[in-house]
N, C-alpha and C positions, 0 to 999 in steps of 0.2 A: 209067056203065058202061065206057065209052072210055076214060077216065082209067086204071082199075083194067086195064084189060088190056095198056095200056101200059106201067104202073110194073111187072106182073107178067114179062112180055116182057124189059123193061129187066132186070130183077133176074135173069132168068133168065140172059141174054146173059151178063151181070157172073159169076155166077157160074159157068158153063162158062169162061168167060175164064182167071179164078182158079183153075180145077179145071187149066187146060192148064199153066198157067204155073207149077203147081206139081211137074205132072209133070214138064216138061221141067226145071227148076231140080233137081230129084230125080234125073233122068238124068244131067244133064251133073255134078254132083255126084259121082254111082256109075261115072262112067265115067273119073274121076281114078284110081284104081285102088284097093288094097290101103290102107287106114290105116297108117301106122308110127309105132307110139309114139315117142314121145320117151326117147332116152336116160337111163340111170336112174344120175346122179351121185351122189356121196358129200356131197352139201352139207350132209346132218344132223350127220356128224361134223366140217368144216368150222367151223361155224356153234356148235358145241360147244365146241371147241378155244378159237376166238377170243374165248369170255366166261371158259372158262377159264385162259387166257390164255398 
């Protein structure tokens, strides 16, 4: 019965660990700010051009 309370314990610990480390990975994440897309180049007609030559 010792056994089982301690792998339960351990799993437990693990998991709060995980739970914190995701938040904080989530924060410092959200706290980089605003997303900015990536610029929207003309490389279709580029890319067009040059098969047609």
């Amino acid at each position: 019965m010792e056994r089982k309370k301690l792998v339960a314990i351990i799993t437990g610990i693990i998991s709060v660990l995980l739970g914190v480390v995701y938040l904080l990975l989530v924060q410092l994440l959200d706290s980089r700010g605003a997303m900015i897309p990536a610029p929207i180049t003309d490389l279709s007609t580029t890319v067009i051009q040059s098969f047609i030559g």
